[in-house]
N, C-alpha and C positions, 0 to 999 in steps of 0.2 A: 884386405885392410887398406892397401892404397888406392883402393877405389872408392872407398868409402871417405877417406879421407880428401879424396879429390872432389865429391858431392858435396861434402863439407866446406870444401875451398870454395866452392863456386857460391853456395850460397851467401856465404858471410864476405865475399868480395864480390859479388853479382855487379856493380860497379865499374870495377876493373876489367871483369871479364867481360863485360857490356863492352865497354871502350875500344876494347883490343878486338871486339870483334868491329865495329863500326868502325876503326881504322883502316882492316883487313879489306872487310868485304862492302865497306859502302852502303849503296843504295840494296843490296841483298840482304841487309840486316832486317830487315821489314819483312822477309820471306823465311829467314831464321826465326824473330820471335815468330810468326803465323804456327810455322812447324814447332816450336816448344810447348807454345799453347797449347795447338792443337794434340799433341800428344800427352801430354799433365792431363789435359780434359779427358780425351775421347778415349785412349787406350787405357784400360784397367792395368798393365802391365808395367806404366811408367807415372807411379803416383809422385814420385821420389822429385821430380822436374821441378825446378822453382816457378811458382808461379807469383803470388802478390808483391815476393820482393822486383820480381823482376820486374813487373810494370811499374811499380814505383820508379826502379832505375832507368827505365825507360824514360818514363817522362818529365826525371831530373833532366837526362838527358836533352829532352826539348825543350826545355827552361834555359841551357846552355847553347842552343840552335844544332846541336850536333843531329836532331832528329825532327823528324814534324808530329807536332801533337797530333792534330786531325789523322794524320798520318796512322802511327801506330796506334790512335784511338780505334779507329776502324780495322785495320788489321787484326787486332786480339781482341776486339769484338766480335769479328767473323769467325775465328778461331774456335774461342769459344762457344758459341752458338754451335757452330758445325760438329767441333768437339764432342759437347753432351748429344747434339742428334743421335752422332757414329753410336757412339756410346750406350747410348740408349737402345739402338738396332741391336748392338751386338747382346744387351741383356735379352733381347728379346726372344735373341735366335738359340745362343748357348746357355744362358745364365741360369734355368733349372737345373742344367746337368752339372755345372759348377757346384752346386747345395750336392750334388748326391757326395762327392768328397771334402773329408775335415781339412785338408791341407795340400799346395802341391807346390812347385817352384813357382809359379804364376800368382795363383791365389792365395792369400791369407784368408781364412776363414775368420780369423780376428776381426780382421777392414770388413770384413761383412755384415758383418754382429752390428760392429759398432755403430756403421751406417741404417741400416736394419732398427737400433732402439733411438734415434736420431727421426726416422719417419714414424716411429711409432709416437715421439711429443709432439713432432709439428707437425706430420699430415706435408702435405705436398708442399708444403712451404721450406720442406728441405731442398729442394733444387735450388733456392734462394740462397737460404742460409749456407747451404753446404759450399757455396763460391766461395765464402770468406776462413774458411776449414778446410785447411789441406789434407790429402788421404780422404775425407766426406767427400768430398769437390768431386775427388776423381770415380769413386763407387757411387754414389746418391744415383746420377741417373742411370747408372747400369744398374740398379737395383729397382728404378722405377720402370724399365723395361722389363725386367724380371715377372714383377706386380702388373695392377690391374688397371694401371694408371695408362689414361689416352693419348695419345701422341698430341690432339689438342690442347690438350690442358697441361701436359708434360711442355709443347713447346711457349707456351704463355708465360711459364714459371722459368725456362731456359733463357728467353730472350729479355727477361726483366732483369733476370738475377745476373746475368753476363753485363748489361749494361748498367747497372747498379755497383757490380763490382771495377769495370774498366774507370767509370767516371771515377770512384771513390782512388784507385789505387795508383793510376794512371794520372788523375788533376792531381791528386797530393804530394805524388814527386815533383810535377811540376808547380807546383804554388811554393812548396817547403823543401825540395832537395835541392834548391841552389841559397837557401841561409847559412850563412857562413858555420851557428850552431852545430848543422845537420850533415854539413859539408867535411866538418872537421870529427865529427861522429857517427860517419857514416856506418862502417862496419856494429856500433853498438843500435843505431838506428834501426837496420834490417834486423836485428837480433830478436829486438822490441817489436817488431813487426809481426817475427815467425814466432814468438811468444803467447804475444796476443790470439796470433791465427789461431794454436794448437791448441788452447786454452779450453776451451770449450771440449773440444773432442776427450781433452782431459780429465774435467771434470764430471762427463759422464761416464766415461770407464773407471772413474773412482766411484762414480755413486750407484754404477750398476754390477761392482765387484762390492760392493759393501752391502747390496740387498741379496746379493747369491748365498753369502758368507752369513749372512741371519739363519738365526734358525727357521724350520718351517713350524708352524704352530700346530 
């Protein structure tokens, strides 16, 4: 429970805990966020990592000069990219034998599913979409390696959607996380953020437990 509770802490102060590391370790915070990216992205195992709050505070951060935009724009853009690559191999190589079990510490076969009826409305435009969807984010392209999808065309939709996401989450801490508003709201701010993110992924596990739950004709 108090580990869960400390995931919790992190997310909703990502800020602070941003800070206290860039205190700490300086110019190694750029090699910190790389490895959180990288791991939220590429390993199937660590969906749980914050990811768009964090680049948001990231790049308050370099509206306050504590970081360099250019800086960590490029670093968790590499991350990312690199991230879904891994990610992608690793569907590639285990991810059928994954489906032959409903469940194990590792796998939720839920996060599968759900990713799974996510490609089924957009077609390979999930790689895109699923950046801005936590838990999609992290299975999407381990599921496109799973499938029949080309490393070409899997990596087209990687390197858009990774840079579509860094500009979006990354400029926007930086343009609006140093407004006095957002500065003094911050904690509700991020909230709004992982709200919004999960929104989606919510709304179709309600509306694909609502067509299970019909009858069959």
């Amino acid at each position: 429970m108090d580990y869960l509770y400390q995931i919790f802490d992190i997310f909703l102060h990502i800020d602070k805990h941003l800070d206290a590391v860039i205190q700490a370790y300086g110019a190694w915070t750029y090699a910190i966020l790389f490895v959180v990216i990288f791991c939220e992205t590429g390993l199937v195992v660590t969906p749980f990592l914050p990811g768009d709050s964090l680049l948001f505070a990231a790049g308050a951060f370099a509206a306050r000069g504590s970081l360099d935009l250019y800086g960590i724009s490029i670093v968790v853009f590499v991350a990312a990219v690199v991230g879904d690559a891994v990610n992608y191999a690793i569907g590639k190589f285990i991810g059928p034998k994954v489906f032959e079990y409903q469940n194990s510490r590792i796998f939720k076969r839920e996060y599968l599913e759900r990713t799974q009826r996510f490609y089924e409305k957009y077609g390979g435009k999930t790689i895109v979409i699923a950046r801005f969807v936590p838990i999609v984010r992290t299975f999407a392209p381990f599921l496109a390696g799973v499938g029949t999808m080309s490393y070409p065309r899997f990596a087209l939709y990687n390197v858009s959607g990774a840079l579509l996401w860094v500009i979006l989450f990354t400029g926007g801490g930086y343009f609006f996380g140093e407004l006095p508003a957002v500065k003094r709201n911050f904690t509700l701010v991020i909230m709004m953020i992982i709200i919004i993110s999960v929104l989606p992924a919510v709304i179709e596990a309600v509306r694909a437990r609502g067509e299970q739950s019909k009858p069959a004709p």
